[in-house]
PyMOL commands that place a pseudoatom at each C-alpha (Angstrom):
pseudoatom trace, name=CA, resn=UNK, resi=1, chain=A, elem=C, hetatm=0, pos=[102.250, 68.374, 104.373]
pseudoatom trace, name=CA, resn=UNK, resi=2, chain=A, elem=C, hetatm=0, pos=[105.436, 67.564, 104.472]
pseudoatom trace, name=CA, resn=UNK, resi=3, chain=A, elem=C, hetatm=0, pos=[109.310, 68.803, 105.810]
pseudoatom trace, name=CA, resn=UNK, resi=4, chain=A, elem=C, hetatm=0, pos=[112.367, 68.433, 103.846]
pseudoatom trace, name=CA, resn=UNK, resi=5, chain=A, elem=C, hetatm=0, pos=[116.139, 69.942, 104.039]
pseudoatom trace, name=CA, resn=UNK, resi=6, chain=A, elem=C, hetatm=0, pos=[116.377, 73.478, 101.717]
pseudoatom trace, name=CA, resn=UNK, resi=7, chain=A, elem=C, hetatm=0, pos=[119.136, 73.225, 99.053]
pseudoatom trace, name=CA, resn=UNK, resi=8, chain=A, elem=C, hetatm=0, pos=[120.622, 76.209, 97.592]
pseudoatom trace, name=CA, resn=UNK, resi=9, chain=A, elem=C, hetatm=0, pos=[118.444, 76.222, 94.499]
pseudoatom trace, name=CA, resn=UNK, resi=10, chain=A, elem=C, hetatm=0, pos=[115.598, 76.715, 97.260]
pseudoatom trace, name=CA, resn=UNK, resi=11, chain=A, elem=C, hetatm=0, pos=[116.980, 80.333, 98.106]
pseudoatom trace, name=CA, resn=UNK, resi=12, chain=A, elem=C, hetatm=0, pos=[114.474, 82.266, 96.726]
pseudoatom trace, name=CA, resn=UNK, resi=13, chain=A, elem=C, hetatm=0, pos=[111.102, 80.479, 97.467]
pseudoatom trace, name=CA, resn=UNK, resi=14, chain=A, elem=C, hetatm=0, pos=[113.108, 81.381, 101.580]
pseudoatom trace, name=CA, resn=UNK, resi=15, chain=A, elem=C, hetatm=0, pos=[113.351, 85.122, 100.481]
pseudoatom trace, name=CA, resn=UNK, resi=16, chain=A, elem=C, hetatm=0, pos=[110.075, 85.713, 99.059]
pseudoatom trace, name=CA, resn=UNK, resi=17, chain=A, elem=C, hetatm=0, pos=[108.284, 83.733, 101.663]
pseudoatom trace, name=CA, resn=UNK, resi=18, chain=A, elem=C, hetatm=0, pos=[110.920, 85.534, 104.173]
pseudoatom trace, name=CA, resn=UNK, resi=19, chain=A, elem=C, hetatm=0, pos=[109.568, 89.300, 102.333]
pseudoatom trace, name=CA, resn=UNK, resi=20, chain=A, elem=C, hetatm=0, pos=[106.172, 88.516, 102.538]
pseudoatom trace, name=CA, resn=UNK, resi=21, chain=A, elem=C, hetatm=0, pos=[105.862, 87.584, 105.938]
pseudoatom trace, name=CA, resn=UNK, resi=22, chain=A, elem=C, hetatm=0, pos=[108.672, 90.201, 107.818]
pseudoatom trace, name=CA, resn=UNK, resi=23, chain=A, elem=C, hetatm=0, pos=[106.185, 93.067, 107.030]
pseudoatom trace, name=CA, resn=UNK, resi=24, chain=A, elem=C, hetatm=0, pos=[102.893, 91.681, 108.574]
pseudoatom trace, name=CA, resn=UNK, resi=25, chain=A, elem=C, hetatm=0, pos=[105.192, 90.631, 111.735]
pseudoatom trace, name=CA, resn=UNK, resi=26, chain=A, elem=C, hetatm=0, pos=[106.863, 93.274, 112.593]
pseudoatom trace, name=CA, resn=UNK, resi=27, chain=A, elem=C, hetatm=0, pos=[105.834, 96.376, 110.877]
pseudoatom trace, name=CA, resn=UNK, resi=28, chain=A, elem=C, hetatm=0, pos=[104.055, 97.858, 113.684]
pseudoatom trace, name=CA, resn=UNK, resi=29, chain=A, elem=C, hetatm=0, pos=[107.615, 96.747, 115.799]
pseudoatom trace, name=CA, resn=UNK, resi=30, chain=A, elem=C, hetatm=0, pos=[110.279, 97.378, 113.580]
pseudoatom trace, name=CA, resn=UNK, resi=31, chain=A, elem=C, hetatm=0, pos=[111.406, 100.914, 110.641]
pseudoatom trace, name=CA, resn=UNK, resi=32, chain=A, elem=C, hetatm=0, pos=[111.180, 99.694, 107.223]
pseudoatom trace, name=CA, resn=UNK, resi=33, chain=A, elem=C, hetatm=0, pos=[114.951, 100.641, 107.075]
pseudoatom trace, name=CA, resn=UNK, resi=34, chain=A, elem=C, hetatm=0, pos=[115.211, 97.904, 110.578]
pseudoatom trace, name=CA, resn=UNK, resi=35, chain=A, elem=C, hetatm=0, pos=[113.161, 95.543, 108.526]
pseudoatom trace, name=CA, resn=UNK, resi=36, chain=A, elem=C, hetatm=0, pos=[115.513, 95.958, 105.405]
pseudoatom trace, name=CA, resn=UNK, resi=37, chain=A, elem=C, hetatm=0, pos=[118.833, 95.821, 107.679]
pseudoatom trace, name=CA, resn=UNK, resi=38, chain=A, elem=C, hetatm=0, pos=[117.634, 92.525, 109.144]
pseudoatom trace, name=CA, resn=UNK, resi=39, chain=A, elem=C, hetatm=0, pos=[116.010, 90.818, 105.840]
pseudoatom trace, name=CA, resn=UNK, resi=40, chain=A, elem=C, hetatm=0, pos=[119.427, 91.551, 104.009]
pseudoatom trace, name=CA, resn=UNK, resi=41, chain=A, elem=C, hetatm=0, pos=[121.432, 90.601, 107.354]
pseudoatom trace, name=CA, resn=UNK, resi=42, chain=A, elem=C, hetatm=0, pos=[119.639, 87.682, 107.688]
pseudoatom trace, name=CA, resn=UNK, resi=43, chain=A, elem=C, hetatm=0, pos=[118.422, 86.433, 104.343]
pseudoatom trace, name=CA, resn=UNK, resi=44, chain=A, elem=C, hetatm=0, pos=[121.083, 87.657, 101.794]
pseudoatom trace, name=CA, resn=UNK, resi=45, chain=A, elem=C, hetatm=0, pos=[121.935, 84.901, 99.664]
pseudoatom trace, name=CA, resn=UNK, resi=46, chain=A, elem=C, hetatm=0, pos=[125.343, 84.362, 100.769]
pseudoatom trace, name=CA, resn=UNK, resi=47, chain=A, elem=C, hetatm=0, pos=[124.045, 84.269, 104.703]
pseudoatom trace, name=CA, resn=UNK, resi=48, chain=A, elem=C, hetatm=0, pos=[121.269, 81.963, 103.562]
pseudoatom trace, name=CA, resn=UNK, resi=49, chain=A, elem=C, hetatm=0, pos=[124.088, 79.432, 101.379]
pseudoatom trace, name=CA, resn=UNK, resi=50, chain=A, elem=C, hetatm=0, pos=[125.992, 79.300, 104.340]
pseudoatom trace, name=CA, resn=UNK, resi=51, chain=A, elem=C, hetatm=0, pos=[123.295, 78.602, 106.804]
pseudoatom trace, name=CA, resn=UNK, resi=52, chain=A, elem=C, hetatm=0, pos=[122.172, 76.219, 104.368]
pseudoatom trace, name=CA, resn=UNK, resi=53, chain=A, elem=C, hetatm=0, pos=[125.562, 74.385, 103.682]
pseudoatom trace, name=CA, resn=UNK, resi=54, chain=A, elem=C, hetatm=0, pos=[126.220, 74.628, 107.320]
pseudoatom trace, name=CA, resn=UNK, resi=55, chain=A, elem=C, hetatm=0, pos=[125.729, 72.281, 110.457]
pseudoatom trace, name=CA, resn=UNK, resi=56, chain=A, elem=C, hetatm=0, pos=[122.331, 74.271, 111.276]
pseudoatom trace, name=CA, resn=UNK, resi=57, chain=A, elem=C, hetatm=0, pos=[119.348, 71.895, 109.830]
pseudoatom trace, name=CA, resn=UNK, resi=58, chain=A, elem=C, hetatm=0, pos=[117.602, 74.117, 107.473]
pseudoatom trace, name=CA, resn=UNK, resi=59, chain=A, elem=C, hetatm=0, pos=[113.836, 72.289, 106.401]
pseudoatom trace, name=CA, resn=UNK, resi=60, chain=A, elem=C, hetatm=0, pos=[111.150, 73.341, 104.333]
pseudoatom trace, name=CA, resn=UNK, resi=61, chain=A, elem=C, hetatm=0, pos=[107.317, 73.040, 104.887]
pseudoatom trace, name=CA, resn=UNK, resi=62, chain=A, elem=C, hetatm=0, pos=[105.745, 71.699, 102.076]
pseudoatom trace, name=CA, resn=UNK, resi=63, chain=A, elem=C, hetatm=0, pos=[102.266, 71.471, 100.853]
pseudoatom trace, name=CA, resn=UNK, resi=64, chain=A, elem=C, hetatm=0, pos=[101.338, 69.178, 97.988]
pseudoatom trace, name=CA, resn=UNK, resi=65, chain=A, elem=C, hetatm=0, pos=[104.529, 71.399, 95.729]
pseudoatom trace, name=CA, resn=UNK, resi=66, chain=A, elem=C, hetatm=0, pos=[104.212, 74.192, 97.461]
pseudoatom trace, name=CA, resn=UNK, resi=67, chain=A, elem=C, hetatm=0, pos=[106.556, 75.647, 99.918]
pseudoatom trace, name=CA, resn=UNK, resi=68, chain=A, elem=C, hetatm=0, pos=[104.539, 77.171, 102.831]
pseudoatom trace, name=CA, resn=UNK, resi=69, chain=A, elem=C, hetatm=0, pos=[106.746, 78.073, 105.221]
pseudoatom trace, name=CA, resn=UNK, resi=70, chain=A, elem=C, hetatm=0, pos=[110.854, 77.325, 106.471]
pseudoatom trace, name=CA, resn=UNK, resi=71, chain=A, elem=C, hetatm=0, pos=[112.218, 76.454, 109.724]
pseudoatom trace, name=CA, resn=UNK, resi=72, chain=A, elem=C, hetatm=0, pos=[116.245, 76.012, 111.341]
pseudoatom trace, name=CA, resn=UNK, resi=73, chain=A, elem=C, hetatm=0, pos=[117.614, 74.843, 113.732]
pseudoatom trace, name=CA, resn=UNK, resi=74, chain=A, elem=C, hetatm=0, pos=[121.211, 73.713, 115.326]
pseudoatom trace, name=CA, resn=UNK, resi=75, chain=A, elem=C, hetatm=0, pos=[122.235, 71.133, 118.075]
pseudoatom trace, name=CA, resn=UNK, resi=76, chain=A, elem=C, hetatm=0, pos=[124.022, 74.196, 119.824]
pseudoatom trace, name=CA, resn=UNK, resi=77, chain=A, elem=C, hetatm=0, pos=[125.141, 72.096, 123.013]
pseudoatom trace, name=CA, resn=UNK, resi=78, chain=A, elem=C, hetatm=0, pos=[125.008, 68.293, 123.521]
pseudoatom trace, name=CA, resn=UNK, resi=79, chain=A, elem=C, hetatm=0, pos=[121.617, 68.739, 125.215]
pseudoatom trace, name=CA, resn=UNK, resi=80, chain=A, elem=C, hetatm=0, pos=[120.150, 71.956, 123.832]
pseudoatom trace, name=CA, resn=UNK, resi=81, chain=A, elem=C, hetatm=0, pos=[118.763, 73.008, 120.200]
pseudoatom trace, name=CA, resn=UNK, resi=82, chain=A, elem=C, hetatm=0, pos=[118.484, 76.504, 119.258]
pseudoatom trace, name=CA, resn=UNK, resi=83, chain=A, elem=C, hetatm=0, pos=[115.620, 77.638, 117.005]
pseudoatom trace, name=CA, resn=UNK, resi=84, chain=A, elem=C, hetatm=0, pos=[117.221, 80.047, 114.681]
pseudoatom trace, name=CA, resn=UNK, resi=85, chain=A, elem=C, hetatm=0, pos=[114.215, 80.645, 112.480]
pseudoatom trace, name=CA, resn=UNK, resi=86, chain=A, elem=C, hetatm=0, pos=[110.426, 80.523, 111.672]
pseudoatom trace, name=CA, resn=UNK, resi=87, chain=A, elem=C, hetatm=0, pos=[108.689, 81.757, 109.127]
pseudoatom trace, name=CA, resn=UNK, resi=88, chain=A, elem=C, hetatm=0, pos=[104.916, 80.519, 107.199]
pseudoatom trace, name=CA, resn=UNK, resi=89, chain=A, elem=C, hetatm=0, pos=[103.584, 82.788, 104.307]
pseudoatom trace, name=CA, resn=UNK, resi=90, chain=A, elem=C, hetatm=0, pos=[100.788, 84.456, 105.848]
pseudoatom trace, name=CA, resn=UNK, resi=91, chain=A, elem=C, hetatm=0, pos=[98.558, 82.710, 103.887]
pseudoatom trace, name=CA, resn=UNK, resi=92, chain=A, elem=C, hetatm=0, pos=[98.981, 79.623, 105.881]
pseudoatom trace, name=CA, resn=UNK, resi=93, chain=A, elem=C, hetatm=0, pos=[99.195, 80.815, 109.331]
pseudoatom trace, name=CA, resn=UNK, resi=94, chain=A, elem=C, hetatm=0, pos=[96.144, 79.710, 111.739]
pseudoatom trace, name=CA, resn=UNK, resi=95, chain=A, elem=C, hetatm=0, pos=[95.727, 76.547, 109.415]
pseudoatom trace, name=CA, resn=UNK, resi=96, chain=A, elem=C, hetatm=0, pos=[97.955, 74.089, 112.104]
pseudoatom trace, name=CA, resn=UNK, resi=97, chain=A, elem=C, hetatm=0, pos=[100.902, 74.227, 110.214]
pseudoatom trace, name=CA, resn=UNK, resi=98, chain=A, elem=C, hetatm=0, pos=[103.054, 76.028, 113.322]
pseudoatom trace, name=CA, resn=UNK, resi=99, chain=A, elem=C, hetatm=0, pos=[101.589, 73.350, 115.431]
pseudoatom trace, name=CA, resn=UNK, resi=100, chain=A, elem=C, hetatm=0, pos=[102.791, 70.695, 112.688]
pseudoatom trace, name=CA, resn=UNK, resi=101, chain=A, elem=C, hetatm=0, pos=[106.316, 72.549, 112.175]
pseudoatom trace, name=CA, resn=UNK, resi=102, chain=A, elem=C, hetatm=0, pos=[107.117, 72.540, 116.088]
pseudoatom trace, name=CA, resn=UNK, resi=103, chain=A, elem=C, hetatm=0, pos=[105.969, 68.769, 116.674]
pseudoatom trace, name=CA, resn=UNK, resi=104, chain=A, elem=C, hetatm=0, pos=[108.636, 68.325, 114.053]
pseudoatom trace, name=CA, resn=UNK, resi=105, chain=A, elem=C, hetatm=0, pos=[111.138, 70.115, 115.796]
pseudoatom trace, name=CA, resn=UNK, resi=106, chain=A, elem=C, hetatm=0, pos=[110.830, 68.331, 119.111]
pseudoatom trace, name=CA, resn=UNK, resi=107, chain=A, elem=C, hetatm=0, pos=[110.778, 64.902, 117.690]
pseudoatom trace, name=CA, resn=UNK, resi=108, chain=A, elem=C, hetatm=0, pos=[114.244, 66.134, 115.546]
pseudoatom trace, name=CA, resn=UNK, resi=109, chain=A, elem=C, hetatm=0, pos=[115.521, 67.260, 118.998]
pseudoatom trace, name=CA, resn=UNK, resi=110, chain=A, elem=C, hetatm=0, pos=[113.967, 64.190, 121.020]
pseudoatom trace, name=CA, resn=UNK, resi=111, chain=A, elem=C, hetatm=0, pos=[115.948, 62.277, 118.383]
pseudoatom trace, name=CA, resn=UNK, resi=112, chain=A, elem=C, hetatm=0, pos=[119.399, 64.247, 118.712]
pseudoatom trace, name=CA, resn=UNK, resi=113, chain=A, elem=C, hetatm=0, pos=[119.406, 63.547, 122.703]
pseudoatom trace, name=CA, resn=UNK, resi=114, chain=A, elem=C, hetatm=0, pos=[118.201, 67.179, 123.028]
pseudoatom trace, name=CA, resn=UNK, resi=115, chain=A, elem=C, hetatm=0, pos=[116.567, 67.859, 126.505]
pseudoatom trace, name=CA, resn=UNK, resi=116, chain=A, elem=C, hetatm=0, pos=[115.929, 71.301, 125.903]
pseudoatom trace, name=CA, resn=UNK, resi=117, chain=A, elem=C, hetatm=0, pos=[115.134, 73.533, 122.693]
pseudoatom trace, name=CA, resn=UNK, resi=118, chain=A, elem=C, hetatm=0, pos=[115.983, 77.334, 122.922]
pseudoatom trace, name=CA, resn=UNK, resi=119, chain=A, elem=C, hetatm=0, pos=[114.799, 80.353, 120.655]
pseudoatom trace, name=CA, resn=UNK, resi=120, chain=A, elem=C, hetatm=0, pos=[114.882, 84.100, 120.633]
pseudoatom trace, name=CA, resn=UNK, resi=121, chain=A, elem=C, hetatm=0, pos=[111.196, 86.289, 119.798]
pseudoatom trace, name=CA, resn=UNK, resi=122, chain=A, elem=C, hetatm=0, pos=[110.995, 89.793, 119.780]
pseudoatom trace, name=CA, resn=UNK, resi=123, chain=A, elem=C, hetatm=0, pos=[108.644, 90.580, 123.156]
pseudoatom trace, name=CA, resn=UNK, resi=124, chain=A, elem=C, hetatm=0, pos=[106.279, 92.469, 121.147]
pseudoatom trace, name=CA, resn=UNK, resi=125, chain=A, elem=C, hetatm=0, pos=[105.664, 89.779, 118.340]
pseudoatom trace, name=CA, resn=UNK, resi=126, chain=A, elem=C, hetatm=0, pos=[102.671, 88.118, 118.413]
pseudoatom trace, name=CA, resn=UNK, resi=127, chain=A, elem=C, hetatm=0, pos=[104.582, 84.145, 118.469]
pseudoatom trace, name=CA, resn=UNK, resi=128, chain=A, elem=C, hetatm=0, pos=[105.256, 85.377, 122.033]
pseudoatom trace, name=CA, resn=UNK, resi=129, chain=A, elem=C, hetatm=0, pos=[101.592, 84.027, 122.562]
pseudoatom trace, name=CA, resn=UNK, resi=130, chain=A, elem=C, hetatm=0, pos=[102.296, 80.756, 120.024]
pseudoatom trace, name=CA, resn=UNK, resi=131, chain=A, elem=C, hetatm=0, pos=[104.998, 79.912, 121.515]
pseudoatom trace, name=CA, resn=UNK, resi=132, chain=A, elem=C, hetatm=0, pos=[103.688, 79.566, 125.092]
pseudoatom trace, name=CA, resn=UNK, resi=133, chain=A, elem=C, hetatm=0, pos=[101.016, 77.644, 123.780]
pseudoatom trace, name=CA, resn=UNK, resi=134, chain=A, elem=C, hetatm=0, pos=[103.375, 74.798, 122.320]
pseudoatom trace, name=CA, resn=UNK, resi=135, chain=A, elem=C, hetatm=0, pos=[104.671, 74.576, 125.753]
pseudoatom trace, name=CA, resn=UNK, resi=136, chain=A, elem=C, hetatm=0, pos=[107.807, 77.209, 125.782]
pseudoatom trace, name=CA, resn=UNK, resi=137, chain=A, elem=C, hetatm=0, pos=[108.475, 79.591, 128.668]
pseudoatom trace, name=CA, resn=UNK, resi=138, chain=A, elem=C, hetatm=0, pos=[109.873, 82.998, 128.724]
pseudoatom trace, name=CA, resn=UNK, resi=139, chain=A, elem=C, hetatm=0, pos=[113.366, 82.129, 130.420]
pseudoatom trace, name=CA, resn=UNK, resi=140, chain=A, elem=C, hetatm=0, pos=[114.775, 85.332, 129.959]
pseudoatom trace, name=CA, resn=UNK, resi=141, chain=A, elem=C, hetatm=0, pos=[115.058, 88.773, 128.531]
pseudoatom trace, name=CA, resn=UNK, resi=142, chain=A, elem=C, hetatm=0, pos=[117.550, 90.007, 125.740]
pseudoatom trace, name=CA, resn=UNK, resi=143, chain=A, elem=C, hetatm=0, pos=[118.457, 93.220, 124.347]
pseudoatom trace, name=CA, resn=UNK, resi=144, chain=A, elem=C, hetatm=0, pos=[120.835, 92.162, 121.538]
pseudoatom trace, name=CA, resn=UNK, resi=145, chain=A, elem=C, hetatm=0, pos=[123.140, 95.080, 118.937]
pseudoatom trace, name=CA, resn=UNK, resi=146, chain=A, elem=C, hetatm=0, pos=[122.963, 94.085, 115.775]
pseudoatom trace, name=CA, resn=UNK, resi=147, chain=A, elem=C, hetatm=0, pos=[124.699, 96.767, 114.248]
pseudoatom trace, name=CA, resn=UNK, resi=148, chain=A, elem=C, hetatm=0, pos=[123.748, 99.693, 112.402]
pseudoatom trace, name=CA, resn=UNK, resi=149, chain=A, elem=C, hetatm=0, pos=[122.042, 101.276, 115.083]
pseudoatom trace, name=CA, resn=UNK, resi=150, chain=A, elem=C, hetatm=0, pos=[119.324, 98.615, 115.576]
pseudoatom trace, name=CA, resn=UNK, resi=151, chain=A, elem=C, hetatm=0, pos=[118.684, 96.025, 118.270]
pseudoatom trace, name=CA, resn=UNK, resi=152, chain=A, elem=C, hetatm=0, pos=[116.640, 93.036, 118.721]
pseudoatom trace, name=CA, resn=UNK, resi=153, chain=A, elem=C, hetatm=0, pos=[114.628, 93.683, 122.211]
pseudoatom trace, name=CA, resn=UNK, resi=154, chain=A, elem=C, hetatm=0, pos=[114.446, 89.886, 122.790]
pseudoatom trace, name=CA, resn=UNK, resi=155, chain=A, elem=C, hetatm=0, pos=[112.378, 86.931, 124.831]
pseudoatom trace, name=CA, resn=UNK, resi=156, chain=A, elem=C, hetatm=0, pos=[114.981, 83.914, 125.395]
pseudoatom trace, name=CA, resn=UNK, resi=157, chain=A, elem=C, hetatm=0, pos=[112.111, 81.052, 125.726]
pseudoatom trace, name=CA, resn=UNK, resi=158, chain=A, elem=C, hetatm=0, pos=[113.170, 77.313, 126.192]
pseudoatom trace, name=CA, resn=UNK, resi=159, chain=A, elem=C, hetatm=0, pos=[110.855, 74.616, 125.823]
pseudoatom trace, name=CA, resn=UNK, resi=160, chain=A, elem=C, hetatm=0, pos=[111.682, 71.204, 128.418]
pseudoatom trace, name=CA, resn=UNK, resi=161, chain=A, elem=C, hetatm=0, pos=[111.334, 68.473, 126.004]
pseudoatom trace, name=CA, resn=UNK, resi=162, chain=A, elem=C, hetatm=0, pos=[111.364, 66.170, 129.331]
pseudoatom trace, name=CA, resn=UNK, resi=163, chain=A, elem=C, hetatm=0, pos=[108.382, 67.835, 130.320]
pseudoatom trace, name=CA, resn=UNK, resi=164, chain=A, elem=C, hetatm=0, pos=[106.929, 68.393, 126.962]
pseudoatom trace, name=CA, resn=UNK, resi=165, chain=A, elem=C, hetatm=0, pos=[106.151, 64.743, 125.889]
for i in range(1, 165): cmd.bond("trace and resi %d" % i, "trace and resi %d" % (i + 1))
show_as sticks, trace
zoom trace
């Protein structure tokens, strides 16, 4: 396997990995209308050419040809990375490649000077459990509007890459 920055022309292969994997995660947390608020909110094209065209480091997991799974991230402060985004098809969860993806991200952030990486997880997803495992920490809790009606009801956890090595 290997990572590599998304382009635009990699939009779709993001969406339908990003469609097939939304409803196994958080259909027993989120309405279908919430889950079709948030995949348009947060995977339109336009959102995703921005993102992509933007200072946030978009990659792509790849398997022999295959794209697997995405990833992003953004040096939000001189010593912190936020974790905007991850997402395998289902296919390939439980096969390492989360393991692979966030060994990735901390040697990116090692690399950047980060000390400390930073993501958001809704408290009733089942990452919660992942991500404690890789070494993050539930720092705090978030309830965050995102319009429409809907929020996200939000773990902050931070991973210590000081610690973590």
């Amino acid at each position: 396997m290997h990572f590599r920055k998304a382009v635009i022309s990699d939009i779709p292969v993001i969406q339908r990995i990003a469609e097939k994997a939304w409803r196994p995660t958080y259909g027993h947390i989120l309405t279908e209308e919430q889950t079709i608020y948030m995949l348009d909110m947060m995977y339109g094209t336009e959102v995703l050419m921005k993102q992509i065209g933007s200072q946030i480091a978009f990659f792509l997991a790849v398997e022999v040809d295959l794209v697997i799974g995405y990833f992003a991230m953004e040096i939000s402060e001189p010593s912190k990375m936020k974790l905007h985004k991850i997402y395998l098809d289902p296919d390939q969860k439980s096969k390492g490649v989360g393991s692979q993806i966030i060994a990735f991200i901390k040697e990116f952030g090692l690399k950047a000077g980060v000390k400390q990486i930073e993501l958001n997880v809704n408290k009733f997803n089942s990452a919660v459990q992942f991500y404690e495992k890789m070494g993050f920490f539930r720092a705090k809790e978030m309830v965050l509007d995102i319009g429409n009606g809907y929020v996200m009801d939000d773990y902050v956890m931070q991973l210590n890459l000081e610690s973590a090595q």
